[in-house]
C-alpha positions as CSV (number, residue, x, y, z in Angstrom):
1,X,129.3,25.0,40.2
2,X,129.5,28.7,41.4
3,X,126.5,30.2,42.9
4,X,125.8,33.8,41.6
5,X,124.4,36.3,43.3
6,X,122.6,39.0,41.0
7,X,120.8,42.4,42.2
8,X,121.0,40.6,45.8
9,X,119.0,37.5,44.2
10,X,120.7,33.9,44.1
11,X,120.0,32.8,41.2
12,X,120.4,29.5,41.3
13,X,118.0,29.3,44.9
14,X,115.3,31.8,42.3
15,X,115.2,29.9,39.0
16,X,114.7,26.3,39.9
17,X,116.6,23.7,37.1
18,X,119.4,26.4,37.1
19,X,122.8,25.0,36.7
20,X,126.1,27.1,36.2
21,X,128.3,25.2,34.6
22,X,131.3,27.8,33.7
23,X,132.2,31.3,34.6
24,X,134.9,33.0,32.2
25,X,136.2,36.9,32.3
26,X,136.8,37.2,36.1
27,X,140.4,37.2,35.6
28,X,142.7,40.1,34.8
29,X,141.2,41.8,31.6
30,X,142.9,43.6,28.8
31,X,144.4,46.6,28.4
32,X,144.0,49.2,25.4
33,X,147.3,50.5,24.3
34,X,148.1,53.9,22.3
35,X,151.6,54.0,20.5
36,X,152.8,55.7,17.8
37,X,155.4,54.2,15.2
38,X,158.3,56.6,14.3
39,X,159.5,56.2,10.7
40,X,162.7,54.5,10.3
41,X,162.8,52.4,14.1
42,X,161.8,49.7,14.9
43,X,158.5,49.0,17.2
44,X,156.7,52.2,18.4
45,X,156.3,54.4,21.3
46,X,154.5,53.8,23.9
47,X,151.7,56.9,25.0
48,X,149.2,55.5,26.9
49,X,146.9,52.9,27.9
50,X,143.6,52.2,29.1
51,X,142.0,49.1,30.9
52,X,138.8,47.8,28.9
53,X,135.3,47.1,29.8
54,X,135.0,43.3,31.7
55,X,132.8,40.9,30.2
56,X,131.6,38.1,32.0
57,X,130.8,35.1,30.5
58,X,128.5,32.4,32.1
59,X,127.5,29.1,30.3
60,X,124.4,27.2,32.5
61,X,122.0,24.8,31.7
62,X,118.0,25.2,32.8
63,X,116.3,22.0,33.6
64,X,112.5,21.4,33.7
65,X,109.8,19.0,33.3
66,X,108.0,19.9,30.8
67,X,108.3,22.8,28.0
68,X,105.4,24.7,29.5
69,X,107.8,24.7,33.1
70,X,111.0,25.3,31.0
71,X,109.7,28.6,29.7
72,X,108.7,29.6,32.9
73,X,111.6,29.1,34.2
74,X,113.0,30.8,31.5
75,X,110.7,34.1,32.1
76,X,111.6,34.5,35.4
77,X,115.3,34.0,34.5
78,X,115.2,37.0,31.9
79,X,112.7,39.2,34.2
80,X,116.1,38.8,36.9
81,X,118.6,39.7,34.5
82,X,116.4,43.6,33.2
83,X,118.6,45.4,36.0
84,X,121.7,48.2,35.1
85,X,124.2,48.4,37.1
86,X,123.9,46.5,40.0
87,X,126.3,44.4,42.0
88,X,127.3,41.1,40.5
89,X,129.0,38.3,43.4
90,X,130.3,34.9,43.0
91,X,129.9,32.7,45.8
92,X,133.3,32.1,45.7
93,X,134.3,36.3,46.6
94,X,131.4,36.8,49.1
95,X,133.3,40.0,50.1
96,X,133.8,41.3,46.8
97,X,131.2,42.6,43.7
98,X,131.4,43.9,40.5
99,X,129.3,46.6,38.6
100,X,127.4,44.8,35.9
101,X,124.4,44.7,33.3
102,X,122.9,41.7,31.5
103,X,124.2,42.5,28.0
104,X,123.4,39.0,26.2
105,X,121.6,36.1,26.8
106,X,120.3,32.7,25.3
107,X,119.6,29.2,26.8
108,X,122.8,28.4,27.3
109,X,124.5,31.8,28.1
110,X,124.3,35.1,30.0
111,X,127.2,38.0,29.5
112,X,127.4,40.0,32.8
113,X,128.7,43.6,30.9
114,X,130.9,45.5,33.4
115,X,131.2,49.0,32.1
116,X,133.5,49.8,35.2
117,X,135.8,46.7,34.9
118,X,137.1,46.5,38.7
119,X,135.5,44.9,41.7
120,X,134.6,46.1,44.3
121,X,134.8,45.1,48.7
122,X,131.3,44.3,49.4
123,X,132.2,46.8,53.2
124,X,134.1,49.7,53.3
125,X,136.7,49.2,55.5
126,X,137.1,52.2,58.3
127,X,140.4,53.9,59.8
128,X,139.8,56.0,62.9
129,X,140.9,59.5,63.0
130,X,142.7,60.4,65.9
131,X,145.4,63.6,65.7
132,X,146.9,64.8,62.0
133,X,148.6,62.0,61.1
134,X,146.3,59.4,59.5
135,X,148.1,55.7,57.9
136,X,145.8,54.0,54.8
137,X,146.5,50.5,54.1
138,X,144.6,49.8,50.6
139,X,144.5,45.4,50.4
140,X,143.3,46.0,46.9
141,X,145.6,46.3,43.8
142,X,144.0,49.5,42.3
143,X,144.4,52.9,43.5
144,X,141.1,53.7,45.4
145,X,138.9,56.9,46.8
146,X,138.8,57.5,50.3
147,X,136.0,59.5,52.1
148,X,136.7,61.5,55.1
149,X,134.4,62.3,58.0
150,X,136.3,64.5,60.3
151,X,134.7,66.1,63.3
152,X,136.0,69.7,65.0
153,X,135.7,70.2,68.4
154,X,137.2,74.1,67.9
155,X,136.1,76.6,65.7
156,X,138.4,76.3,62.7
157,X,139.1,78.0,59.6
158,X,141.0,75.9,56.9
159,X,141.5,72.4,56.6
160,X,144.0,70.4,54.3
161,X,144.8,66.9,53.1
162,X,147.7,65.6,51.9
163,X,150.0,62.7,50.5
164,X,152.8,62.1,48.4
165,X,149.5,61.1,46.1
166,X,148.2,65.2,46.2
167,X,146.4,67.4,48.2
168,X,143.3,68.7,49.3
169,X,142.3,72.4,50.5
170,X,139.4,73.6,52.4
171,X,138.4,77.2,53.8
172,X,141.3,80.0,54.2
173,X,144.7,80.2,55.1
174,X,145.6,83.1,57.8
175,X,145.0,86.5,56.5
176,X,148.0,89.2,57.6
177,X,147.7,90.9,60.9
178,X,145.6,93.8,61.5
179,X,143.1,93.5,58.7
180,X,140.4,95.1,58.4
181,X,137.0,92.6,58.4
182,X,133.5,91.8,58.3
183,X,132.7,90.0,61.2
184,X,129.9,87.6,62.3
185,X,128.7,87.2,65.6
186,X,126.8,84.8,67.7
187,X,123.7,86.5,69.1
188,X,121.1,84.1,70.2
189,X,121.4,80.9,71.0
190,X,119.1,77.8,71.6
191,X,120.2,78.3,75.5
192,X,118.5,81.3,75.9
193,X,115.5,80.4,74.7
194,X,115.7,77.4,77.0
195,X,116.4,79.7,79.7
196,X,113.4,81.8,78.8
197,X,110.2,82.2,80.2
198,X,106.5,81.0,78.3
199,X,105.5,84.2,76.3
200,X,101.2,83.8,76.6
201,X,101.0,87.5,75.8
202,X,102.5,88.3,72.9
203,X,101.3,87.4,69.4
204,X,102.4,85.0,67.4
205,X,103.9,87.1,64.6
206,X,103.3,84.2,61.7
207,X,100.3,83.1,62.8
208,X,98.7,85.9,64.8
209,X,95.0,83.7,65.3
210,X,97.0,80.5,67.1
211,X,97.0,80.4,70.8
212,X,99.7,80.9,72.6
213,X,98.6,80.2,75.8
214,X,100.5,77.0,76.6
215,X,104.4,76.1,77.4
216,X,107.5,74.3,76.2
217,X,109.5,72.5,77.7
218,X,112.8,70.0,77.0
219,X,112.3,66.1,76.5
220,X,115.6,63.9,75.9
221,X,114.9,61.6,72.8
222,X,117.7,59.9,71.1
223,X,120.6,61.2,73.0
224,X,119.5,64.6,72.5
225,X,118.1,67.2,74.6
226,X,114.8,69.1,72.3
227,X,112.8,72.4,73.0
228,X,109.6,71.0,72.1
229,X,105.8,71.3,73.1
230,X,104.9,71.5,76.9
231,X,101.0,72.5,77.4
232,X,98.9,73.5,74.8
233,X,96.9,75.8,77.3
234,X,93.9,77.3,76.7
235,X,92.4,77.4,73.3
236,X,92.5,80.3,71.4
237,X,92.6,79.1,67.4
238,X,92.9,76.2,65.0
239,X,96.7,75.4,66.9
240,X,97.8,76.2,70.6
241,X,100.9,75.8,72.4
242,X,103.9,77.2,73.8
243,X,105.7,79.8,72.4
244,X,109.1,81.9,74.0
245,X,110.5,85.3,72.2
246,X,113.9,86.2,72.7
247,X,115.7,89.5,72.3
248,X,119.0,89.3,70.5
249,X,122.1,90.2,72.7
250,X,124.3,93.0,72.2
251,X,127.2,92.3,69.6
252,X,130.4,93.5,70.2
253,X,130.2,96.8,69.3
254,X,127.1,96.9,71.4
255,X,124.4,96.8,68.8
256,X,121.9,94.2,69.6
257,X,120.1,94.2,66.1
258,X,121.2,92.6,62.8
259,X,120.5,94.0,59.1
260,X,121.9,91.0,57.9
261,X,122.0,87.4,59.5
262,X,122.5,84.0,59.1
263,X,120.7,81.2,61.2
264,X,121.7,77.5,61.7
265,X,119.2,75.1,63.1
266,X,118.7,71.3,64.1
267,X,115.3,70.0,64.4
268,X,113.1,66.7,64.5
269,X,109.5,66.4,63.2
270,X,108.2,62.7,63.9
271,X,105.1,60.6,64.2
272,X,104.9,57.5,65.9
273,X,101.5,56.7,64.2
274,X,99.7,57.7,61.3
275,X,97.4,61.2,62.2
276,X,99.6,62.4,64.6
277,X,99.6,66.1,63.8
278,X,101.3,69.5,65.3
279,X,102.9,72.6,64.2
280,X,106.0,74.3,64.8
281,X,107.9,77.9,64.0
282,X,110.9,79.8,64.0
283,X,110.0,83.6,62.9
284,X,112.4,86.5,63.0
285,X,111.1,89.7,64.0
286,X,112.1,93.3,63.7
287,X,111.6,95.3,67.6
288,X,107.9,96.8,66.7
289,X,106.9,92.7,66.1
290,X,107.2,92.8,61.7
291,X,107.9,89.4,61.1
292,X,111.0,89.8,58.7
293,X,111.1,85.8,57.9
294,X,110.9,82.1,58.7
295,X,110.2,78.5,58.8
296,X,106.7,76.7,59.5
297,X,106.6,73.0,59.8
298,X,103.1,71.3,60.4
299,X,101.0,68.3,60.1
300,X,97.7,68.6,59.8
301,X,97.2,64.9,58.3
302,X,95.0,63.1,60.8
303,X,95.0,59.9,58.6
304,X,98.1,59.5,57.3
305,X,101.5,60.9,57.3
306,X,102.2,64.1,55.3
307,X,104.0,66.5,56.8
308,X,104.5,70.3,55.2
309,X,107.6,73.0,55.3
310,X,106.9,76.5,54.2
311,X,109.6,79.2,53.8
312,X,108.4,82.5,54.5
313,X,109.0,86.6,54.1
314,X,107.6,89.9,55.4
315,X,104.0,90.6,53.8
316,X,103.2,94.1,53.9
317,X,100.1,93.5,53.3
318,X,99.5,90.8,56.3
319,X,97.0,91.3,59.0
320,X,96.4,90.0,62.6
321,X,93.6,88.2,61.4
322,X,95.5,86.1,58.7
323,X,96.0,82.8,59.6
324,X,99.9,83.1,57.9
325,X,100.7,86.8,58.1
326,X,103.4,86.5,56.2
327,X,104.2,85.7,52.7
328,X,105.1,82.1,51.7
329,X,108.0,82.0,49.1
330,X,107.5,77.8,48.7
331,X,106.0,74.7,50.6
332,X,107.7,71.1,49.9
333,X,106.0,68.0,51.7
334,X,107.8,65.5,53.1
335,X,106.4,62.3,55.4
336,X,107.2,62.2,59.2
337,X,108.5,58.8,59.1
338,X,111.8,57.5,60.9
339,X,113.5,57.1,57.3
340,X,115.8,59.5,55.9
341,X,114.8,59.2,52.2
342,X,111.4,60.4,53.5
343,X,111.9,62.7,56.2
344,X,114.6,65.5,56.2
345,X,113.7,66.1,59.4
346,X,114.6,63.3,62.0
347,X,117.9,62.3,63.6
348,X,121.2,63.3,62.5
349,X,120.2,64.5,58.9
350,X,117.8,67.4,60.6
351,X,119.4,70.3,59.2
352,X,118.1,73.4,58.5
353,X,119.3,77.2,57.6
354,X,118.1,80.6,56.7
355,X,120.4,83.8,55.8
356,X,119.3,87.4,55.2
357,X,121.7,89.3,52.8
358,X,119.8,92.6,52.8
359,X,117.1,91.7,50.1
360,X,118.7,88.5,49.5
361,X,117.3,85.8,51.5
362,X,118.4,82.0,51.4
363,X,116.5,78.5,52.8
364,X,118.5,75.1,52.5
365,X,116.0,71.9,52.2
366,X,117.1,68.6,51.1
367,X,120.4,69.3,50.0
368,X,119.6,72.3,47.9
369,X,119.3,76.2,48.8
370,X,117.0,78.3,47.3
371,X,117.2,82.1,47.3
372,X,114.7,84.7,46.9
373,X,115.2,88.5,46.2
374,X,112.5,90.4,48.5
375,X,113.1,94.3,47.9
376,X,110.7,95.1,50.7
377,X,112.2,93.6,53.1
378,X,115.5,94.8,52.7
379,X,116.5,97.6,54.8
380,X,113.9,95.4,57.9
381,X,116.0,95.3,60.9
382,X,116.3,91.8,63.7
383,X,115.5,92.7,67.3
384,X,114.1,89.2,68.5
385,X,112.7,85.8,67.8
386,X,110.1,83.7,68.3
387,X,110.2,79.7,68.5
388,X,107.0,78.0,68.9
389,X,105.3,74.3,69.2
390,X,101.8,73.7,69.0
391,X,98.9,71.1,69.0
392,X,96.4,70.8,66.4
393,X,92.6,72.0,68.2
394,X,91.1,69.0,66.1
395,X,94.0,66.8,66.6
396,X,92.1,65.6,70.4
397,X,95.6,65.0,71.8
398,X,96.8,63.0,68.8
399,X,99.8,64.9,69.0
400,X,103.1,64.0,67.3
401,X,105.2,62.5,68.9
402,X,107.9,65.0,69.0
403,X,109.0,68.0,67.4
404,X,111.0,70.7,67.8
405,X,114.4,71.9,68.3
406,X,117.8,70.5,69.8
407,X,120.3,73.6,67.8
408,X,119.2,77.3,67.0
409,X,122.2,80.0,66.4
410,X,121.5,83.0,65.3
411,X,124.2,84.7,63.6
412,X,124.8,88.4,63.2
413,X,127.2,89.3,59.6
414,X,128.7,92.5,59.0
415,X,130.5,93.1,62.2
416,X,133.1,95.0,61.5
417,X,135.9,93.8,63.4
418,X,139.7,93.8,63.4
419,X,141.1,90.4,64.0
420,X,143.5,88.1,62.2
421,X,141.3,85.2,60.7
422,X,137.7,84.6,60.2
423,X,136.8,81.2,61.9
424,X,134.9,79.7,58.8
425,X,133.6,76.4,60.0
426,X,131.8,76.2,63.5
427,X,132.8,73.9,66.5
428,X,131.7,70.0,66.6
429,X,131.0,71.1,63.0
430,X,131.5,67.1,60.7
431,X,133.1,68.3,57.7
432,X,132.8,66.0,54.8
433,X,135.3,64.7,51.8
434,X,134.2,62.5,49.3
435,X,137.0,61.4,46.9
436,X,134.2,59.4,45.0
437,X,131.8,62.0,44.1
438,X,134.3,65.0,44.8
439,X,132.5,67.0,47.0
440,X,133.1,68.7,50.3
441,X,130.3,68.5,53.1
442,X,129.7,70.6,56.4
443,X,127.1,69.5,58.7
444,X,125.6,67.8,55.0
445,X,125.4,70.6,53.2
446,X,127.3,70.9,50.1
447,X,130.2,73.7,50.4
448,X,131.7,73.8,47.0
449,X,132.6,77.3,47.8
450,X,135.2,76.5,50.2
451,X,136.9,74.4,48.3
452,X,140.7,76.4,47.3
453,X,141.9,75.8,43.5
454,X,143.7,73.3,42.7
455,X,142.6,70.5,45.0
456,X,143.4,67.8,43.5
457,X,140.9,64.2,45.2
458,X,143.4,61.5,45.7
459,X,143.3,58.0,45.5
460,X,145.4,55.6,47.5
461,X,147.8,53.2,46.0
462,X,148.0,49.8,46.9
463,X,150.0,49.4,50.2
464,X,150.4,51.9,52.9
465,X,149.8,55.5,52.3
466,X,150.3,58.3,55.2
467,X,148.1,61.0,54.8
468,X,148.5,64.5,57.0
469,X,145.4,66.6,58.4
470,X,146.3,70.6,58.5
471,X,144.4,73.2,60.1
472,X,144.7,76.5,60.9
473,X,147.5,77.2,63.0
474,X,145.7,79.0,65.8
475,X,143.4,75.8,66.2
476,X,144.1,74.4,69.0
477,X,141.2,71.6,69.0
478,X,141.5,68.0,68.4
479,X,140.4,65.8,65.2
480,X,138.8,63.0,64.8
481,X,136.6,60.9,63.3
482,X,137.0,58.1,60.1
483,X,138.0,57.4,57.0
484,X,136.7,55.1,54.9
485,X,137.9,53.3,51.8
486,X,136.3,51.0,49.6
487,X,138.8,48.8,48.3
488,X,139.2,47.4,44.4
489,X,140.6,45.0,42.3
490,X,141.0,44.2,38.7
């Protein structure tokens, strides 16, 4: 008897009585063949061929008492067997599943369809990355996918795979010497609003009625170091905190204002408890204060957990007595929970991004990014920004339990430069390939741009399989990281 495991459910251990008395269709299955006879020879000629679908046979008996128990038994039998495509174990290949659905069954026999007839390692197994020279050794006896997480140390600007399987190309080769370029530039940093002092004078140029009052200040959580809510200081309006504005640095041409710009962030938003609350803000602003755009996260759930993010534009017609002076473009909710399927914002997966491309302006959330054509704010010019974090007034020190930010780079684009390559990807950036789904990943964001025609995504053959890492040649960083392959088997 071979105990199966269905959906992550024994079935034997749910559906008392149940007895599995054979198991056919787990060995090598068929293979659908396309030839063509040629007139006058003998046989054909071989063109192609294609493995089948799997199906799995299982014969069983159900015991019971009584009739009334047997068709309970049976209920509960059939209500396990309604889910699609889900793994399908012996108890005999702990370590390996297949993909199945229930495609037939009767009293005395259950067909396990496996559209996808291989099976699969229950783990992925992991090879560490360590220089640009990685080996693969694939137990399995089907080619298999292979995804990459590599980490940069360096700014780099291309990055290639390959094997006497194919190859993979990411970013751009070196461009000739002396070329002419637009350039983009680092002019603000997360360290220089650290560095900076409380602002309690200025307005808050999103929400021009909060207080402002307070302070920030860093807390280490989680191995990282956050700007994040100090004091909330005296009370001014419905939120109060700490809020610091910084003035953008000169670029290299001296200019210490951007037209067009392109911000990266890391952030956390979590509660501890249910009706913690708190707000917090990044808001670009030109030098006479115009707030030009932003970001506004906030909790104002004092029961539950619901958290909001609002993406945000210049309002001509805002005034210092608005509660949002500027113009919200969308708001997505989200729960501050510790889980990634419900919070975007917590841990490693807390990315964020906004991009102004003179009327063009760009938010990512959740995987996607969703652009907005603003003709009024066009020609508005970046001078400074403000970060804040605030408290709730109502909230009576129910605060969250943190937010705020650990990354904040503000980027200046259009420099015009003359140098040899554009650095495309940023240092300790994670770049991400996934031979499964075919996609390529920085920091989680889906870069489909960068990838160069005719990448080709590789499996690995059975056996031993060397694989070489390229960058550009002027990187002179290190790579590392994993790759990890699931492994298969007919």
């Amino acid at each position: 008897m071979i105990d199966i495991i269905y959906n992550g459910k024994y079935l034997q251990y749910e559906v008392q009585g149940l007895k599995i008395l054979q198991v056919t269709g787990r060995e090598v299955t068929g293979y659908d063949i396309d030839e063509k006879e040629i007139g006058g020879l003998n046989g054909s000629t071989y063109l192609s061929s294609r493995i089948e679908p799997r199906d799995i046979k299982v014969k069983f008996t159900l015991a019971a008492p009584t009739k009334e128990a047997y068709r309970i038994r049976m209920n509960k039998l059939n209500n396990l067997l309604q889910a699609r495509e889900v793994q399908l174990i012996f108890a005999d290949e702990l370590d390996k599943y297949f993909v199945a659905s229930s495609a037939e069954a009767d009293g005395s026999k259950i067909v396990f369809h496996c559209s996808d007839p291989f099976k699969y390692s229950v783990t992925e197994k992991s090879i560490p990355i360590s220089g640009n020279t990685l080996m693969v050794t694939n137990d399995g006896t089907v080619p298999a996918s292979i995804r990459y997480e590599i980490k940069l140390n360096k700014e780099n600007g291309y990055l290639g795979i390959a094997s006497n399987q194919g190859a993979m190309e990411f970013g751009k080769r070196e461009e000739a010497n002396g070329q002419t370029y637009q350039q983009t530039e680092y002019l603000a940093g997360l360290p220089d609003f650290i560095a900076a002092a409380d602002d309690k004078t200025s307005i808050d140029a999103m929400h021009p009625t909060y207080g402002t009052k307070g302070t920030l200040t860093t807390r280490s959580y989680n191995g990282r170091t956050y700007l994040t809510l100090g004091s909330v200081g005296t009370l001014v309006g419905n939120a109060n905190g700490g809020m610091r504005t910084v003035n953008l640095k000169p670029d290299s041409n001296g200019n210490a204002t951007a037209t067009n710009w392109d911000i990266y962030m890391h952030l956390i938003m979590w509660a501890s408890a249910m009706g913690q609350t708190g707000e917090m803000s990044i808001s670009v602003l030109t030098a006479d204060g115009k707030l030009i755009a932003g970001c506004n996260w906030f909790k104002t759930d004092m029961s539950g957990n619901q958290g909001y993010y609002e993406i945000i534009v210049y309002n001509p017609d805002g005034k210092d007595t608005d509660l949002m002076k500027g113009r919200i473009l969308r708001t997505w909710t989200y729960q501050t929970d510790h889980r990634h399927e419900l919070n975007p914002w917590y841990g490693d997966w807390g990315h964020c991004m906004m991009r102004k491309e003179g009327s063009k302006f760009t938010f990512f959330y959740r995987g996607g990014y969703h652009t907005f054509i603003v003709p009024e704010a066009a020609n508005l010019v970046a001078a400074k920004i403000q970060i804040s974090c605030k408290a709730w007034r109502e909230s009576n020190g129910k605060n969250l339990y943190i937010h705020g930010f650990d990354v904040f780079d503000f980027r200046k684009m259009g420099v015009s430069k003359w140098r040899d390559v554009p650095n495309r990807f940023r240092p300790n950036s994670t770049l991400t390939i996934d031979g499964e789904t075919t996609q390529f990943l920085v920091n989680g964001m889906r870069k489909p741009e960068e990838e160069v025609l005719g990448t080709e995504y590789f499996k690995v053959p059975p056996g031993d399989t060397e694989i070489k890492l390229v960058t550009s040649s002027w990187y002179t960083g290190t790579l590392t990281g994993t790759a990890y392959i699931r492994e298969r088997w007919l």
